[in-house]
C-alpha positions in Angstrom: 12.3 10.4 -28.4 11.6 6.4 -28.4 14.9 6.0 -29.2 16.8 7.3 -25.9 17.5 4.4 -23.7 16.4 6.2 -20.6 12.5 7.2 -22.4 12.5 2.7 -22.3 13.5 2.8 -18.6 11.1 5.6 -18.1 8.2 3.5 -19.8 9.3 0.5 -17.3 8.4 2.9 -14.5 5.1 3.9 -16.1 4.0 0.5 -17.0 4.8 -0.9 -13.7 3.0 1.9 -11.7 0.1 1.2 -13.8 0.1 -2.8 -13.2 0.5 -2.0 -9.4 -2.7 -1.1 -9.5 -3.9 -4.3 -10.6 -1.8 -6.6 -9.0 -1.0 -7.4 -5.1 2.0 -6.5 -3.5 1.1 -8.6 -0.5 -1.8 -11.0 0.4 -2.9 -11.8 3.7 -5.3 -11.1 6.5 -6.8 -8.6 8.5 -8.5 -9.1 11.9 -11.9 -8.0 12.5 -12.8 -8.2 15.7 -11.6 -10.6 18.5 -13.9 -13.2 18.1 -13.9 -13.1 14.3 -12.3 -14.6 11.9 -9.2 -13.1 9.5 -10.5 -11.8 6.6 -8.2 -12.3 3.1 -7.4 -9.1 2.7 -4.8 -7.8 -0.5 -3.0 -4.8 -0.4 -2.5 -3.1 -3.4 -1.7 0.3 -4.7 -5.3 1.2 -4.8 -5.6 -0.1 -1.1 -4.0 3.4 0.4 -4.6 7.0 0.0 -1.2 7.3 0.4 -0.5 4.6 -1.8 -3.0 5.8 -5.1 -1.5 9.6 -4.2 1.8 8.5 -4.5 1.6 5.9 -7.6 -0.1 8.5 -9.4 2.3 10.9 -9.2 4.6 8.3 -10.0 2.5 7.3 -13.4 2.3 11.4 -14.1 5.7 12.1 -12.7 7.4 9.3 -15.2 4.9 10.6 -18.3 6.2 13.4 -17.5 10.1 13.0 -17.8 10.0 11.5 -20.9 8.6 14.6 -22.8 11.3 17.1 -21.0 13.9 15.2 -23.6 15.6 18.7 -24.7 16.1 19.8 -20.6 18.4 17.1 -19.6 19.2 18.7 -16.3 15.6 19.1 -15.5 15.2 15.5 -16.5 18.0 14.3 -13.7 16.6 16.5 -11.0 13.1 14.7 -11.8 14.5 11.2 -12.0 15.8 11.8 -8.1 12.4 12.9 -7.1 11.1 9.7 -8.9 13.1 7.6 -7.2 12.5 9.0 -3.6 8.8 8.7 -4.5 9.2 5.4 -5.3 11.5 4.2 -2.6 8.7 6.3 -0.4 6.1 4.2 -2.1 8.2 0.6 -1.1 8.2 2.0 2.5 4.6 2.1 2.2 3.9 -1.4 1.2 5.9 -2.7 4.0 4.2 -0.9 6.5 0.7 -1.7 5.2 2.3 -5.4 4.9 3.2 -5.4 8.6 -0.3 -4.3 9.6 -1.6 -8.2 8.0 -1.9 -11.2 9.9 0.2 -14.2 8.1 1.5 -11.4 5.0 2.4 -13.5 1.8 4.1 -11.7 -1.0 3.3 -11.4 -4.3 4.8 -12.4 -7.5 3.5 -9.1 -8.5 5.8 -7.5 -5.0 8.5 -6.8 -8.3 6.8 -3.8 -9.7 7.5 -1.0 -6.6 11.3 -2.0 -7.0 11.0 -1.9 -11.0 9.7 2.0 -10.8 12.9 2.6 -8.4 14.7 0.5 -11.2 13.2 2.3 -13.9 13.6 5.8 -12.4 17.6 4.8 -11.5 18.8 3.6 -14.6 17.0 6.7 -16.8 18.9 8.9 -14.2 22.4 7.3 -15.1 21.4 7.2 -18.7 20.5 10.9 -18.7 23.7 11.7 -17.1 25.6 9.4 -19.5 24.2 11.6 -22.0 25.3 14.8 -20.3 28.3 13.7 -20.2 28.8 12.6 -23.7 27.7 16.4 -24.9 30.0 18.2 -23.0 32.9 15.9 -24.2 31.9 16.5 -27.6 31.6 20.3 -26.3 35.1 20.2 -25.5 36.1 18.8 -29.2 34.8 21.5 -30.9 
């Protein structure tokens, strides 16, 4: 259903999960030995196990949601666990960002809190809707 504000904010979190892969979160560098020099090094979702585990069940997890439109409790109770994944997955990129010598963020350090932003506003959109039924529940 296209139409349902929370399948937009649930596309967000897909699109952005997808461009993570592509773009850096942070640039910096990585120290090879003690005698060498720092090698430019970006950290990306692909960068990680951890990270390509968790953005992928992000991608699947958001692809996923949007499909479950007639199971709108379902629907909330995934939205939370999107949004722990993805506050997991921001947790991630910092640590991996304080392993880099001289970290720069990004531009593209956005799309981790646009998933959580996606995930978050489908959630209160969902329950909006909830609500809004068993109001007109009570009418009839």
């Amino acid at each position: 259903m296209i139409q349902r504000r929370q399948t937009l904010w649930l596309l967000l979190s897909t699109v952005a999960a997808i461009l993570s892969f592509l773009f850096p979160f942070v640039v910096g560098g990585e120290v090879q030995g003690k005698t060498s020099s720092p090698v430019t090094l970006r950290v990306d979702a692909g960068r990680d196990f951890f990270l390509v585990i968790l953005t992928g069940a992000s991608i699947i997890l958001s692809t996923v949601i949007i499909f479950l439109f007639k199971n709108r409790k379902q629907q909330m109770q995934l939205c939370l666990i999107g949004l722990l994944l993805s506050v997991l997955l921001i947790v991630l990129y910092i640590l991996q960002m304080n392993k880099l010598v001289k970290p720069t963020l990004a531009l593209s350090c956005i799309l981790p809190f646009a998933i959580a932003t996606g995930y978050f506003m489908a959630f209160r959109n969902i329950r909006r809707d909830e609500k809004l039924i068993k109001t007109l529940d009570k009418l009839r």
